[in-house]
C-alpha angles and dihedrals in degrees: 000000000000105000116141127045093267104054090041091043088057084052102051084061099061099039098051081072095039104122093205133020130188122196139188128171127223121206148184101228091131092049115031132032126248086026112233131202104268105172134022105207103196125175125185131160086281089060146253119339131185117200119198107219087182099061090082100256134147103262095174091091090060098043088052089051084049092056095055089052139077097243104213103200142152120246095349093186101092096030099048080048090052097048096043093051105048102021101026094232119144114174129232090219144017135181102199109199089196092053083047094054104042088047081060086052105252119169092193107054108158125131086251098041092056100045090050087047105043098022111030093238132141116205134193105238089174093107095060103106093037120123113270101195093060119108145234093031124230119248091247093060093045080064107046089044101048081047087055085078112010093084096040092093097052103045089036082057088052092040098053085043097061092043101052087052087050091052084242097118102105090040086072103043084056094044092050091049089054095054092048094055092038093051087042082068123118102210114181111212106247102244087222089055111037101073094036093099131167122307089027099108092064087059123093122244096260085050096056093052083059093045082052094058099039085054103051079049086054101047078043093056095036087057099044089049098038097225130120108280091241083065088064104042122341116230104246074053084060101045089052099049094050091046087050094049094066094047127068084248115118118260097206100076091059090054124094115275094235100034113142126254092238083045092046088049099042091053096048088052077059100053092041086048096054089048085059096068120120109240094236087062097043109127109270121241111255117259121223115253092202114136115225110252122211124202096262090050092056089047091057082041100059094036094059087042096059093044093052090045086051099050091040079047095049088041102044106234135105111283090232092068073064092045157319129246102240086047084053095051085054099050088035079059093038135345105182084061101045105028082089086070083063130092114232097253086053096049087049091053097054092038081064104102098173105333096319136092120224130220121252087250085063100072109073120220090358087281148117104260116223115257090257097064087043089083088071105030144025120247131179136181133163133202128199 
């Protein structure tokens, strides 16, 4: 484990000149709240190597190493979410062995799934749900965490492979770059949204001024105990309080059996504090966003939907790498204002009418045309 300057100074030297590197994170999201980065797992042709971002240590030198280098890593959502949150980091470039896998059409693409199918290799996935932050760390998690990455170069070598001779290569360097600058993004929760869970929008609107406030106690209390918020009430928990709350039926046989009696005070305070809320600043119901969709719409609508079904078919990937539905309502509404949302594979796809691709001019008005029209012209659209 590298946890002090020294050891990871001796490493920096050897991985500048590493001509590959493979990451994965490790955190403590089912344990500790807010979650924190608790292990670094880095291969490279030297080895295996664990770095401890808890031990205190400048981790600002790595991170720089790891700008100037092509990250090959599994499922790099969560992780490049993880890394730009709470270090700030944002790579230049990725190869993401799940994207590959998924653009060849794979159904099982799981870190252990692939390396079973394309390696031969069993791994031990037991240690998934332990405590990170936990040191030192068990000999069963040392391993499962050192196999996280050991395998990534290899099957990253077999992946690329199978998508240059399927002519999918540069999908996935697009796709890769997407992710990077979607996951680089800073999003801030909406304060009307966050505590809306699920099961609120069958509340009234002086029960979801108690479910507010039970909410906001809940996130107090997560934080000051430094465990998961669903350790401290679950939310279905939360519906039914605040549904309670507004009735004559009694609140205290919906409450843990071993809260505290500070904890049971405190949560009552909430509720009596979201009962206090004037009606004219209740929470309001949501409205649907929903657009209103003519015929025609819909027309547009199906047609770009089979033909997206038939190239993903012929193709053999999920549809929704093409793209999504609510990306096809908005071509299927306009195509000239949301093709932009598409990466350039995807916009070629849908642009193939029968093995041709039409030029921009032919699609007139920058919209799907209705399959009537389309016995006299050719018309494409895409959605992601």
């Amino acid at each position: 484990m590298i946890d002090s300057e020294s050891k990871l100074g001796e490493f920096l030297t050897r991985l500048r000149v590493a001509p590959w590197i493979a990451l994965d994170t490790e955190a403590d999201s089912l344990h500790a709240y807010p979650e924190k980065v608790c292990l670094l797992q880095v291969s490279t042709p030297a080895g295996d190597e664990l770095i401890d971002p808890l031990a205190g240590i400048n981790l600002n030198p790595l991170l720089d190493t790891f700008g100037g280098h092509e990250l090959i890593m599994h499922g790099a959502d969560y992780d490049l979410r993880l890394l730009r949150k709470h270090h700030d980091f944002v790579p230049r470039a990725i190869f993401d062995t799940m994207l590959a896998s998924r653009l060849l059409g794979d159904l099982q693409f799981g870190l252990t799934n692939l390396v079973t199918q394309y390696l031969g290799v069993k791994l031990d996935k037991g240690a998934q749900k332990a405590d990170w932050a936990r040191r030192p760390l068990t000999e069963r998690m040392e391993i499962y965490a050192r196999n996280d990455t050991r395998h990534l170069k290899p099957l990253a070598d077999r992946l690329r492979a199978e998508l240059e001779a399927k002519g999918r290569l540069s999908w996935h360097h697009e796709s890769c770059a997407r992710l990077i600058v979607d996951c680089s993004q800073n999003r801030q929760p909406d304060p009307d949204q966050v505590w809306r869970i699920k099961g609120s929008h069958k509340l009234s609107r002086p029960a979801l001024a108690v479910l507010r406030e039970v909410w906001r106690w809940r996130e107090t209390e997560a934080l000051a105990a430094n465990r998961p918020p669903y350790f401290i009430l679950a939310h279905e928990t939360l519906v039914e309080l605040a549904g309670v709350a507004v009735t004559d039926r009694a609140i205290e046989p919906l409450l843990p059996r071993r809260i505290s009696d500070r904890r049971r005070e405190t949560l009552l305070g909430a509720i009596k504090k979201g009962l206090a809320v004037p009606p004219r600043e209740q929470p309001d119901f949501l409205r649907p966003k929903g657009r209103r969709i003519t015929d025609a719409h819909k027309r547009r609508m199906l047609e770009l939907q089979q033909r997206r079904d038939t190239i993903a078919g012929k193709l053999g990937i999920d549809p929704t790498l093409i793209a999504s539905r609510s990306m096809m309502l908005d071509l299927a509404d306009d195509w000239e204002r949301h093709e932009a949302g598409l990466m350039n594979w995807q916009r070629e796809l849908l642009k193939q009418t029968h093995g041709q691709t039409p030029a921009p001019q032919q699609i007139p008005n920058a919209k799907l045309q209705t399959p009537e029209k389309q016995q006299t012209s050719s018309s494409n659209v895409r959605e992601s």
